[in-house]
CHARMM internal coordinates of N, CA and C (Angstrom, degrees):
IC EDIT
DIST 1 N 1 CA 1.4546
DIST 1 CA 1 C 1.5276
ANGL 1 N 1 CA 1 C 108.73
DIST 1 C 2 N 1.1472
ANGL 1 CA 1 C 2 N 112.86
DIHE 1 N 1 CA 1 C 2 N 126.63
DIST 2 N 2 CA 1.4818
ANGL 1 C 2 N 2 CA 125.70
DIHE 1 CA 1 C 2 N 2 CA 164.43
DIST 2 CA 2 C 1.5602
ANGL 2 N 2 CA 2 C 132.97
DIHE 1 C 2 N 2 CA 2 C -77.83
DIST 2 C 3 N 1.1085
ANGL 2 CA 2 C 3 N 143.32
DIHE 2 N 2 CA 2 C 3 N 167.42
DIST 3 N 3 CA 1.0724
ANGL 2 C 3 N 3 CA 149.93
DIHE 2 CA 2 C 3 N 3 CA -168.62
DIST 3 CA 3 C 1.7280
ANGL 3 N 3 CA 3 C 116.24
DIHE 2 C 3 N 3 CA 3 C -139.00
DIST 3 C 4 N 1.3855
ANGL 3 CA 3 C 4 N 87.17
DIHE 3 N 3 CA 3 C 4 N -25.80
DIST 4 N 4 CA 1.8325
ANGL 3 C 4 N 4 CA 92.38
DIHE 3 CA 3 C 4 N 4 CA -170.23
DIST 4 CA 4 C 1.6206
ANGL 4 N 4 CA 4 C 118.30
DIHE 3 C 4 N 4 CA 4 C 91.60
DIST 4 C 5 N 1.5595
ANGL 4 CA 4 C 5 N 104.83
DIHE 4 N 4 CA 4 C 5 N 11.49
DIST 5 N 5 CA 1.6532
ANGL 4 C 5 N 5 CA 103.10
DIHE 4 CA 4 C 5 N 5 CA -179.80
DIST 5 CA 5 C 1.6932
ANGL 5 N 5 CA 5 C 90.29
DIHE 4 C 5 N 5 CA 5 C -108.23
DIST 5 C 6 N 1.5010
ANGL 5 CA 5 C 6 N 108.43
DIHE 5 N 5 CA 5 C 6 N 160.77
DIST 6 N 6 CA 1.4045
ANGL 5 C 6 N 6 CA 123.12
DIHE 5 CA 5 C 6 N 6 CA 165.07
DIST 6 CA 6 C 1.7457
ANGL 6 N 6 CA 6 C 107.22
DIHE 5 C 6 N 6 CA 6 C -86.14
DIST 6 C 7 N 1.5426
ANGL 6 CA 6 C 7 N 98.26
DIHE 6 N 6 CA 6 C 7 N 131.21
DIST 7 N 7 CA 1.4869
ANGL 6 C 7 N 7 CA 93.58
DIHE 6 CA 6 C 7 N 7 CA -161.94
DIST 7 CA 7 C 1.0579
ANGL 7 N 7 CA 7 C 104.26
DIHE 6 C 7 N 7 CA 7 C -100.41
DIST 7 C 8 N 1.5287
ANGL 7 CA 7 C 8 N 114.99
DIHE 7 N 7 CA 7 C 8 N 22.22
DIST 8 N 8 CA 1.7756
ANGL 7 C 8 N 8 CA 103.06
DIHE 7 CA 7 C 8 N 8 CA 174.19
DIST 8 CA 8 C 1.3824
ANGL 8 N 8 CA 8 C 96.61
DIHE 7 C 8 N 8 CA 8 C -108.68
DIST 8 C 9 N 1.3579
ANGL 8 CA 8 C 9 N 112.20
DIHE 8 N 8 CA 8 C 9 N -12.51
DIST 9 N 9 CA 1.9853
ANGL 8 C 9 N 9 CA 108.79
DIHE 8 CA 8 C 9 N 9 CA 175.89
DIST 9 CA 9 C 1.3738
ANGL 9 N 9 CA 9 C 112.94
DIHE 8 C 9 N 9 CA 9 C -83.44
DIST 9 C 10 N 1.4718
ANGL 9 CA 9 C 10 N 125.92
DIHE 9 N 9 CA 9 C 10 N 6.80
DIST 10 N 10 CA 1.1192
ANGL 9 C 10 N 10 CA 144.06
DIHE 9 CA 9 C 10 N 10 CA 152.61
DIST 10 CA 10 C 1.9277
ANGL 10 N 10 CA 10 C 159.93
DIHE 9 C 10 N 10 CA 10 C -141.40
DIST 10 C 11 N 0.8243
ANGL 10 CA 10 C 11 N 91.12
DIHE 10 N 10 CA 10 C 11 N 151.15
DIST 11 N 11 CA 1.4991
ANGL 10 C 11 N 11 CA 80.30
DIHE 10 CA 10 C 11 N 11 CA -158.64
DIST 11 CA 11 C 2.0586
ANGL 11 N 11 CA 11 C 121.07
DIHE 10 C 11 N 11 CA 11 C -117.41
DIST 11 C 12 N 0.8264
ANGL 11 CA 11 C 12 N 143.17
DIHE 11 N 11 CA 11 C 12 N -158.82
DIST 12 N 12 CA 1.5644
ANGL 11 C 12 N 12 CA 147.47
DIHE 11 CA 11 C 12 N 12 CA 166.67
DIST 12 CA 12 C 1.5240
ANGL 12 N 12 CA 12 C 99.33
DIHE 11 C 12 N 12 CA 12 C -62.01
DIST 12 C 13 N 1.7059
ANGL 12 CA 12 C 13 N 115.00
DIHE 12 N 12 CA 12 C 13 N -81.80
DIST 13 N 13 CA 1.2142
ANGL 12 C 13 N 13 CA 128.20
DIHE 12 CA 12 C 13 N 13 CA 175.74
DIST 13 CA 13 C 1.8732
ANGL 13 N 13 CA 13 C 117.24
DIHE 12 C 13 N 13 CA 13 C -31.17
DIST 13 C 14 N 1.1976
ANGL 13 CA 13 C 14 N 118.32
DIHE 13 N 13 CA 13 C 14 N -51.50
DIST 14 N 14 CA 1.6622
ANGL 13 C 14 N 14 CA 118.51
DIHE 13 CA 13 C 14 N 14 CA -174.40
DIST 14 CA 14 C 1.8489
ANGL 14 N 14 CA 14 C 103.17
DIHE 13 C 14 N 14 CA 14 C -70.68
DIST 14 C 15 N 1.5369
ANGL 14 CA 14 C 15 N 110.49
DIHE 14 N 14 CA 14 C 15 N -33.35
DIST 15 N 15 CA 1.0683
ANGL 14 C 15 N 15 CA 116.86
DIHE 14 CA 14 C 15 N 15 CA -170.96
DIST 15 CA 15 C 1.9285
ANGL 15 N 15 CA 15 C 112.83
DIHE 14 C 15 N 15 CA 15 C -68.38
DIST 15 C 16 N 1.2924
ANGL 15 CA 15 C 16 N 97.62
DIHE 15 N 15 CA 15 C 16 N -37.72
DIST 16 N 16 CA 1.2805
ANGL 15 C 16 N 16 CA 104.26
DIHE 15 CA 15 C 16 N 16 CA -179.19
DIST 16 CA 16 C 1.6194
ANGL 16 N 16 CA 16 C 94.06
DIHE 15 C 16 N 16 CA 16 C -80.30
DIST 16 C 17 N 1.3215
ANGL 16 CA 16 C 17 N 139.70
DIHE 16 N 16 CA 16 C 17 N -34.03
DIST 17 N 17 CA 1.5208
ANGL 16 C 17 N 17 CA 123.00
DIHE 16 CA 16 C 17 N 17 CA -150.52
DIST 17 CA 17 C 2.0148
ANGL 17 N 17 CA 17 C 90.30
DIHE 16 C 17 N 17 CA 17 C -86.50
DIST 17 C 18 N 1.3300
ANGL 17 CA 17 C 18 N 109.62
DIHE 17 N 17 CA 17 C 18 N -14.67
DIST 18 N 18 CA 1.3362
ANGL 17 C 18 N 18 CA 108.22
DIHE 17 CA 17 C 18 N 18 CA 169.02
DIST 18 CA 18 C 1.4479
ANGL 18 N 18 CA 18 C 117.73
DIHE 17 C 18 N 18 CA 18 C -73.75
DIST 18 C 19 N 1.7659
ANGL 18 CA 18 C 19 N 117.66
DIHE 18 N 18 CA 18 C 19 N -46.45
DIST 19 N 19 CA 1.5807
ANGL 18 C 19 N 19 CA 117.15
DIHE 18 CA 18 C 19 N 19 CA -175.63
DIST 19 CA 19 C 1.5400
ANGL 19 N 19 CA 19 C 96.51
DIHE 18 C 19 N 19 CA 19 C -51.31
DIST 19 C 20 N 1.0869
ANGL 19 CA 19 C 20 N 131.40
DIHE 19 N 19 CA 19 C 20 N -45.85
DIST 20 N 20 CA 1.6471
ANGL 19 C 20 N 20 CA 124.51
DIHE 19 CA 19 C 20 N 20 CA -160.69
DIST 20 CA 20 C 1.7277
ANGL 20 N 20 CA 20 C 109.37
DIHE 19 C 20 N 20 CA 20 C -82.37
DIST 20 C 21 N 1.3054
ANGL 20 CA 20 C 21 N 103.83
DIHE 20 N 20 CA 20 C 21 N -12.46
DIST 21 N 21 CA 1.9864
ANGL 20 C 21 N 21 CA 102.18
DIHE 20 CA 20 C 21 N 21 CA -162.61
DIST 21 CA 21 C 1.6220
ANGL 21 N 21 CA 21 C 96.38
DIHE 20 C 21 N 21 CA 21 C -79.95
DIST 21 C 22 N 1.3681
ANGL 21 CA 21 C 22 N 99.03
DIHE 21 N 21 CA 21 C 22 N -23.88
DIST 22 N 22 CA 1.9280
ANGL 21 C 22 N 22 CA 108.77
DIHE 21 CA 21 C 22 N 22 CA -147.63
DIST 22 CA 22 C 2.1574
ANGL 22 N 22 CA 22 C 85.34
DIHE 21 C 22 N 22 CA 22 C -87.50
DIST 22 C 23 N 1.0373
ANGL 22 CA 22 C 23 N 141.02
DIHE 22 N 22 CA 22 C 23 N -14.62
DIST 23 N 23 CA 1.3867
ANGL 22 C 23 N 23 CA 144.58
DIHE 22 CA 22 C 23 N 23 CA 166.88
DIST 23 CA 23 C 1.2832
ANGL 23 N 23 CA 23 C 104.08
DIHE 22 C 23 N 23 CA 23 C -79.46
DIST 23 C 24 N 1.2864
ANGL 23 CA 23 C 24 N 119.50
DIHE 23 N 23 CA 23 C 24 N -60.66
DIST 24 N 24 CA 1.4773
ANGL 23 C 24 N 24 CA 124.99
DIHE 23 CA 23 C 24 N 24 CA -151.86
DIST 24 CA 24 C 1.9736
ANGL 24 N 24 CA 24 C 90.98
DIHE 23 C 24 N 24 CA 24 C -73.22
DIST 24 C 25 N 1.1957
ANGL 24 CA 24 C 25 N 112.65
DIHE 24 N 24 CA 24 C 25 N -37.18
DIST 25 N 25 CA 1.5343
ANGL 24 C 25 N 25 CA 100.47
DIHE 24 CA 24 C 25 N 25 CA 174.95
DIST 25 CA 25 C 1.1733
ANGL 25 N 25 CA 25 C 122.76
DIHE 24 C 25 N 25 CA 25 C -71.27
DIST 25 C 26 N 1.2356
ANGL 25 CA 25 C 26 N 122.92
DIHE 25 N 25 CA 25 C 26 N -25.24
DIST 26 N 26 CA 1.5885
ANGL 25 C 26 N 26 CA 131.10
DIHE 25 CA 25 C 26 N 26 CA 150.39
DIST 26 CA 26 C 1.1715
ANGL 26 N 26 CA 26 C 141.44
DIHE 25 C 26 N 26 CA 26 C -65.44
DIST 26 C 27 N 1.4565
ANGL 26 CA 26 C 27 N 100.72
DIHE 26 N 26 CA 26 C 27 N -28.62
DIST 27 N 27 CA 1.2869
ANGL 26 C 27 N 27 CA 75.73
DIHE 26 CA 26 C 27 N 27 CA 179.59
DIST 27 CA 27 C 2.2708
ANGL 27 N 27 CA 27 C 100.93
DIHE 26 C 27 N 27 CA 27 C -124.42
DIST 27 C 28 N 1.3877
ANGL 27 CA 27 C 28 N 82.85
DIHE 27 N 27 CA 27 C 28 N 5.66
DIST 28 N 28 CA 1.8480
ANGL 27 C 28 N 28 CA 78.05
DIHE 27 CA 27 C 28 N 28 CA -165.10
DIST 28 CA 28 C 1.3434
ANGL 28 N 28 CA 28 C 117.29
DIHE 27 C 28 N 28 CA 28 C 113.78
DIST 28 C 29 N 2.0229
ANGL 28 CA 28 C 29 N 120.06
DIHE 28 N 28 CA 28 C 29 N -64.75
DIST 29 N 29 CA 0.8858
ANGL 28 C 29 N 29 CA 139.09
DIHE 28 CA 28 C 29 N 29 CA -155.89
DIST 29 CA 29 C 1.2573
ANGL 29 N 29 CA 29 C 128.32
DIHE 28 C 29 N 29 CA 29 C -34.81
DIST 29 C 30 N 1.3544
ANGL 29 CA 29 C 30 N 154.20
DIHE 29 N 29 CA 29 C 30 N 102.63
DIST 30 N 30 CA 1.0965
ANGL 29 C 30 N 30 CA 129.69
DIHE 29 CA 29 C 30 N 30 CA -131.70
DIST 30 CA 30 C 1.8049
ANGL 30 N 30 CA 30 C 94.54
DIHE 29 C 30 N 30 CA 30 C -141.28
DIST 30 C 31 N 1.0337
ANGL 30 CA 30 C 31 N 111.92
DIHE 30 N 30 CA 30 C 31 N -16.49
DIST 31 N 31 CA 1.5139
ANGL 30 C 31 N 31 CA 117.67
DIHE 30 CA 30 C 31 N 31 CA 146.56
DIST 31 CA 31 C 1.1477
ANGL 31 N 31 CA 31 C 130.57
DIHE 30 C 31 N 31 CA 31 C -69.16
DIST 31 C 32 N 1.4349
ANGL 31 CA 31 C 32 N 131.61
DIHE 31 N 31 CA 31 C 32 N -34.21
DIST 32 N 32 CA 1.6125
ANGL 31 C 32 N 32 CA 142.18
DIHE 31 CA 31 C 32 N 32 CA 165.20
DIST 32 CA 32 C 1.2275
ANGL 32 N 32 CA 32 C 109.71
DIHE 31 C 32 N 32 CA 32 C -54.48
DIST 32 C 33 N 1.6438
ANGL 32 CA 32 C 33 N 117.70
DIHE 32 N 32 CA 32 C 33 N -33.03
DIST 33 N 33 CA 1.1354
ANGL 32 C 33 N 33 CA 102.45
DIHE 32 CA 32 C 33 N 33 CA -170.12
DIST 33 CA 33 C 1.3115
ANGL 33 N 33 CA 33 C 118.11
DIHE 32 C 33 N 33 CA 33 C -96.58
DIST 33 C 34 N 1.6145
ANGL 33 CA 33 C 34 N 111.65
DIHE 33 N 33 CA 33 C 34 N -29.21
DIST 34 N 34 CA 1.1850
ANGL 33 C 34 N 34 CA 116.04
DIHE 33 CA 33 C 34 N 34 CA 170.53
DIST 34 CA 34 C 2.2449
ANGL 34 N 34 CA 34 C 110.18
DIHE 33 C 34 N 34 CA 34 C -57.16
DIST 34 C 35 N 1.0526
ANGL 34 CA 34 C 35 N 113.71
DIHE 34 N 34 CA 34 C 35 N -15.70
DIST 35 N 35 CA 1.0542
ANGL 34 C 35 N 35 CA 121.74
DIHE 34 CA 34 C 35 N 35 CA -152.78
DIST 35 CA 35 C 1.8934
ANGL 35 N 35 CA 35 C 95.58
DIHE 34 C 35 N 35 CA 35 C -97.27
DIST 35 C 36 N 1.2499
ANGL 35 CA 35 C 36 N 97.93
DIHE 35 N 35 CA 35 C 36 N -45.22
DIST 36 N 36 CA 2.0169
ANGL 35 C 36 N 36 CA 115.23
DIHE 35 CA 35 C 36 N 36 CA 154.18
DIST 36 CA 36 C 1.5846
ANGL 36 N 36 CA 36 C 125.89
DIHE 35 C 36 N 36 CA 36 C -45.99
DIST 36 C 37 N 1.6085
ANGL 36 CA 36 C 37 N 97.52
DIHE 36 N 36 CA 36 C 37 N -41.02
DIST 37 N 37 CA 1.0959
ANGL 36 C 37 N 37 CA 91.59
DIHE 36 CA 36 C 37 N 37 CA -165.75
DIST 37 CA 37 C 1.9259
ANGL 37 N 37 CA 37 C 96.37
DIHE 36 C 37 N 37 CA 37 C -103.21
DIST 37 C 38 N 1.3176
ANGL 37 CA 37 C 38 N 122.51
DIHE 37 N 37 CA 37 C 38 N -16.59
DIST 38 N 38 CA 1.3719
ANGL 37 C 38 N 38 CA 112.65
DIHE 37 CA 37 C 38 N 38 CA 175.68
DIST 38 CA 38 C 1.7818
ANGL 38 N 38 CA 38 C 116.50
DIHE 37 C 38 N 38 CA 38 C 97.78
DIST 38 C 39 N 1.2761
ANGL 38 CA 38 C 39 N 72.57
DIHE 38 N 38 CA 38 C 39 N 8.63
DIST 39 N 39 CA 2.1146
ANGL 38 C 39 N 39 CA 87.29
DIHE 38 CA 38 C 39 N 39 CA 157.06
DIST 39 CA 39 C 1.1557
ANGL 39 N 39 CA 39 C 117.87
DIHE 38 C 39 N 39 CA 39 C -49.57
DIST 39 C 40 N 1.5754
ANGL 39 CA 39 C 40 N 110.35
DIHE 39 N 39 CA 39 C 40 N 137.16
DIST 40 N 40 CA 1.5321
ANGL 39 C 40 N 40 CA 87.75
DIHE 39 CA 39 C 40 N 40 CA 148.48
DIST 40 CA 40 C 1.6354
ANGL 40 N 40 CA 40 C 107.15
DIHE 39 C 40 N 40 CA 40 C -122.67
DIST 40 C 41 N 1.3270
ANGL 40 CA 40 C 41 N 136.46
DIHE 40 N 40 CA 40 C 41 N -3.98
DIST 41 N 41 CA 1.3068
ANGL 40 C 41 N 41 CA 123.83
DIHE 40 CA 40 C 41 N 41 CA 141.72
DIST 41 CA 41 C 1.6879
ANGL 41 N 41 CA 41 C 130.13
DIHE 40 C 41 N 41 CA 41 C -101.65
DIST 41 C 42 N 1.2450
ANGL 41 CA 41 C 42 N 97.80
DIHE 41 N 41 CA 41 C 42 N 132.06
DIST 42 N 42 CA 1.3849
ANGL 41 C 42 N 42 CA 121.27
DIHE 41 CA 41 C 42 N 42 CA 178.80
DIST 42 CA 42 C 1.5928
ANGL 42 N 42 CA 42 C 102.38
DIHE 41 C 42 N 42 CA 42 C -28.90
DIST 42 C 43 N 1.6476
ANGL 42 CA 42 C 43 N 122.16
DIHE 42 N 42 CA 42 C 43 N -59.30
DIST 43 N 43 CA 1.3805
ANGL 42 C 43 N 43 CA 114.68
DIHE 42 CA 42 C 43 N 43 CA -160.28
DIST 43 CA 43 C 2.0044
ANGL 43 N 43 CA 43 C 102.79
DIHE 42 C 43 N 43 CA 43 C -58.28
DIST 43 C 44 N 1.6183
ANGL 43 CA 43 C 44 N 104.90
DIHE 43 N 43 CA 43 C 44 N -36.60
DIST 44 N 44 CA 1.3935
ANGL 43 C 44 N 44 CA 87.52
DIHE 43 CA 43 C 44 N 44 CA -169.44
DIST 44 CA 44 C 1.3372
ANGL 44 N 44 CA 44 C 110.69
DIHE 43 C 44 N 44 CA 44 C -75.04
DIST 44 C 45 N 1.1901
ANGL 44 CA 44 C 45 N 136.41
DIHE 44 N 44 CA 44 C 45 N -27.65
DIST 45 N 45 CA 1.4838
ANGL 44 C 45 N 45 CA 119.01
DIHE 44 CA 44 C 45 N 45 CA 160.94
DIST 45 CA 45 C 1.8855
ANGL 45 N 45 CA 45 C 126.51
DIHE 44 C 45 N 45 CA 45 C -51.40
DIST 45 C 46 N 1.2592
ANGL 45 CA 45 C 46 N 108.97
DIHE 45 N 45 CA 45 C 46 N -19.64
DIST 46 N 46 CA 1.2345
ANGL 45 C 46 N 46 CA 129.14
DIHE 45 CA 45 C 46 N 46 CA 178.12
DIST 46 CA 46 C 1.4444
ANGL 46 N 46 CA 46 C 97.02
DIHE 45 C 46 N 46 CA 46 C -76.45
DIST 46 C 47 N 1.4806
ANGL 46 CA 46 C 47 N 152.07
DIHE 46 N 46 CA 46 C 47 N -28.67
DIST 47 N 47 CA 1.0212
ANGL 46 C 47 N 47 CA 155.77
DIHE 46 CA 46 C 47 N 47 CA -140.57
DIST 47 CA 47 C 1.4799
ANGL 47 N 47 CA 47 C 104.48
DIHE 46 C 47 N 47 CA 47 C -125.37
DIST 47 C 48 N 1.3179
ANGL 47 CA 47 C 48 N 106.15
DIHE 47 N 47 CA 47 C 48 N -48.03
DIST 48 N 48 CA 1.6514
ANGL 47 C 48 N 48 CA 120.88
DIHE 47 CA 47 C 48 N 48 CA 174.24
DIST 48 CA 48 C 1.7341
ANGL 48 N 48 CA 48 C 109.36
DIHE 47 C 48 N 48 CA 48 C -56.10
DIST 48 C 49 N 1.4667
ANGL 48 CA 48 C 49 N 101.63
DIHE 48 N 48 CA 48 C 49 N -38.56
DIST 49 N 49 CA 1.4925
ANGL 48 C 49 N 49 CA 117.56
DIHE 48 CA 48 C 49 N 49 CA 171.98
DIST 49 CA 49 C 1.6587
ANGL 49 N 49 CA 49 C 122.02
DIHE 48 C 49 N 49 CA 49 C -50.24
DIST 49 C 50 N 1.3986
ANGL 49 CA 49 C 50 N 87.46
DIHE 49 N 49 CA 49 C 50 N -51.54
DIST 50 N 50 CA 1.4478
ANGL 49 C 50 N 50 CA 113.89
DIHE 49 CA 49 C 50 N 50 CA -152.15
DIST 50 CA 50 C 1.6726
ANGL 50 N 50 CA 50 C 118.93
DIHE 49 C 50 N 50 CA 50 C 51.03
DIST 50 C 51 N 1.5904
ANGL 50 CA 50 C 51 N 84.68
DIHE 50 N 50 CA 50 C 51 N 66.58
DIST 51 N 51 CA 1.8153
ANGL 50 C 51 N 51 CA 87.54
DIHE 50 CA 50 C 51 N 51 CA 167.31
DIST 51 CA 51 C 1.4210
ANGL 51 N 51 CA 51 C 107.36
DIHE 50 C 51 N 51 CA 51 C -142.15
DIST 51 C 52 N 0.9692
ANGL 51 CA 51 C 52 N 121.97
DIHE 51 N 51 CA 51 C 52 N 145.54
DIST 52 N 52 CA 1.7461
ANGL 51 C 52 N 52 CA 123.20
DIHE 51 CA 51 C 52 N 52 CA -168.45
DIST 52 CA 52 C 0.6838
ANGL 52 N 52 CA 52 C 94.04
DIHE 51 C 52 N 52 CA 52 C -78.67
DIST 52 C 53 N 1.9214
ANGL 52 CA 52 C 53 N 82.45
DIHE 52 N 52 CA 52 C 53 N 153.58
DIST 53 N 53 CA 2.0879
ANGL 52 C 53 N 53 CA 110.10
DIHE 52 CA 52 C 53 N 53 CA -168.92
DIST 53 CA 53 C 1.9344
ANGL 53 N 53 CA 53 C 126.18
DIHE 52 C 53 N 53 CA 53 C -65.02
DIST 53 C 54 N 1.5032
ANGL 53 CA 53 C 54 N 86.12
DIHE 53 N 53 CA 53 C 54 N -23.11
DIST 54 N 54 CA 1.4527
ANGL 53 C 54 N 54 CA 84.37
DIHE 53 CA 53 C 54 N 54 CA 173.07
DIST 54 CA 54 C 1.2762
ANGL 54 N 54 CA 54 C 119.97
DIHE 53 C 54 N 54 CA 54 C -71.28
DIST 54 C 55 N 1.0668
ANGL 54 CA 54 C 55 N 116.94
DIHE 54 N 54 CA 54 C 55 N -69.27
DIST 55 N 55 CA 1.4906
ANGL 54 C 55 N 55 CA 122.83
DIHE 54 CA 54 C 55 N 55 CA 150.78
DIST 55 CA 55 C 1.7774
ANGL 55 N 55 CA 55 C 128.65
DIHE 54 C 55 N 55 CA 55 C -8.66
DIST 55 C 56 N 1.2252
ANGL 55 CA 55 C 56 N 106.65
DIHE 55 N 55 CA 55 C 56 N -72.47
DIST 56 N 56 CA 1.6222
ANGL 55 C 56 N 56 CA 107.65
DIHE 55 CA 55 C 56 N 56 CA 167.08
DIST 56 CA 56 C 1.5242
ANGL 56 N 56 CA 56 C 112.41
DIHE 55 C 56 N 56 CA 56 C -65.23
DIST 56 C 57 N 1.2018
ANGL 56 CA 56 C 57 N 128.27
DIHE 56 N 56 CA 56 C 57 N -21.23
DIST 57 N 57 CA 1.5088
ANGL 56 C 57 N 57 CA 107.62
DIHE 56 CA 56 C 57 N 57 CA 175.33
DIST 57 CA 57 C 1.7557
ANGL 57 N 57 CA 57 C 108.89
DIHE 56 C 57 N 57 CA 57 C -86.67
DIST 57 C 58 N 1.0948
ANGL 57 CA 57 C 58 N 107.45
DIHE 57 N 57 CA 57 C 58 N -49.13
DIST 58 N 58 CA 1.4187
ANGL 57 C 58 N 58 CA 105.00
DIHE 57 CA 57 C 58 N 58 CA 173.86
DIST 58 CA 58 C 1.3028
ANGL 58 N 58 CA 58 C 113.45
DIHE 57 C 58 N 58 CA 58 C -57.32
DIST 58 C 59 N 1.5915
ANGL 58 CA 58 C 59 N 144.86
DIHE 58 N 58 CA 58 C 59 N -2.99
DIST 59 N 59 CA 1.3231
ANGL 58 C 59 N 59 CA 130.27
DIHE 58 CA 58 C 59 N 59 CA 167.36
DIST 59 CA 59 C 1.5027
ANGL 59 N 59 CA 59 C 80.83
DIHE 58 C 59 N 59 CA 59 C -120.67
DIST 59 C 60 N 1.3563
ANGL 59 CA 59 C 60 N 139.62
DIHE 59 N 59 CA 59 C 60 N 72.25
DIST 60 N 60 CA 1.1139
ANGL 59 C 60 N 60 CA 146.99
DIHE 59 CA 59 C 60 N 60 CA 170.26
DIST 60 CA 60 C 1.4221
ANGL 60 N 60 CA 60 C 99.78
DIHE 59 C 60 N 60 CA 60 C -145.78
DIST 60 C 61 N 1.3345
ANGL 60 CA 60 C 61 N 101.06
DIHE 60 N 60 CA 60 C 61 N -56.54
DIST 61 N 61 CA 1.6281
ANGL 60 C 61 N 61 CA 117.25
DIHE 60 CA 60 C 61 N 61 CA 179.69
DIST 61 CA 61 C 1.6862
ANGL 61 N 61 CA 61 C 105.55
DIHE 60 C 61 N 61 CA 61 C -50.52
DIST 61 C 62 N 1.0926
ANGL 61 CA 61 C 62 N 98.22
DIHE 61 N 61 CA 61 C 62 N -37.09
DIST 62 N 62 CA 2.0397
ANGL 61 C 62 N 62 CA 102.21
DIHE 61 CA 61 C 62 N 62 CA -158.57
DIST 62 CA 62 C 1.5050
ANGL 62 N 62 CA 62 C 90.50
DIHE 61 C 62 N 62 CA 62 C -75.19
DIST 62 C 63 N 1.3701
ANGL 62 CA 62 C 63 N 127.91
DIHE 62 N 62 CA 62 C 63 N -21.33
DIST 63 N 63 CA 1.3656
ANGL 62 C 63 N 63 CA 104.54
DIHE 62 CA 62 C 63 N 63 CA -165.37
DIST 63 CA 63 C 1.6386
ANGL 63 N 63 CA 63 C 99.05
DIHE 62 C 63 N 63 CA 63 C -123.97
DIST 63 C 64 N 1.6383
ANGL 63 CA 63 C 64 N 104.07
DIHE 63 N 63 CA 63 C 64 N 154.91
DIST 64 N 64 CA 1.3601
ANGL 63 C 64 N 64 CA 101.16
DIHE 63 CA 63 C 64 N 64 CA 179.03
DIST 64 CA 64 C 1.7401
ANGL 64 N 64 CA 64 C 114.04
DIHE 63 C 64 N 64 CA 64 C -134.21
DIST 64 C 65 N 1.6199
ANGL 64 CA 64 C 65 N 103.64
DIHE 64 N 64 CA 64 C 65 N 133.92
DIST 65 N 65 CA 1.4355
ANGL 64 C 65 N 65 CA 114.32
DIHE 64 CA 64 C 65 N 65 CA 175.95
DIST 65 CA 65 C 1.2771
ANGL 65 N 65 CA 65 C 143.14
DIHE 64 C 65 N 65 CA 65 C -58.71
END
COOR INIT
IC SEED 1 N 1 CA 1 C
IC BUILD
């Protein structure tokens, strides 16, 4: 079964770093995701993101778990 994606431009790894990007841009949450993805420090989910640290903690700060 097909999908319509080229399956060599993707893989397990990109697929999962997408399930988690498409929340965290919605909603901010930056604990959910670390919490999705099985972090246990904040910066490497911040890194996995690729969104700077100031940034992810301060929309980290605004929201609570």
């Amino acid at each position: 079964m097909s999908i319509g994606l080229e399956p060599s431009a993707y893989g397990t790894h990109s697929m999962r770093r997408t399930k988690v990007t498409q929340p965290y841009k919605k909603t901010g949450n930056l604990g959910a995701v670390q919490l999705l993805l099985g972090h246990t420090k904040m910066d490497s989910t911040v890194r996995y993101l690729g969104v700077e640290i100031e940034d992810a903690l301060s929309l980290s700060e605004d929201i609570d778990l």
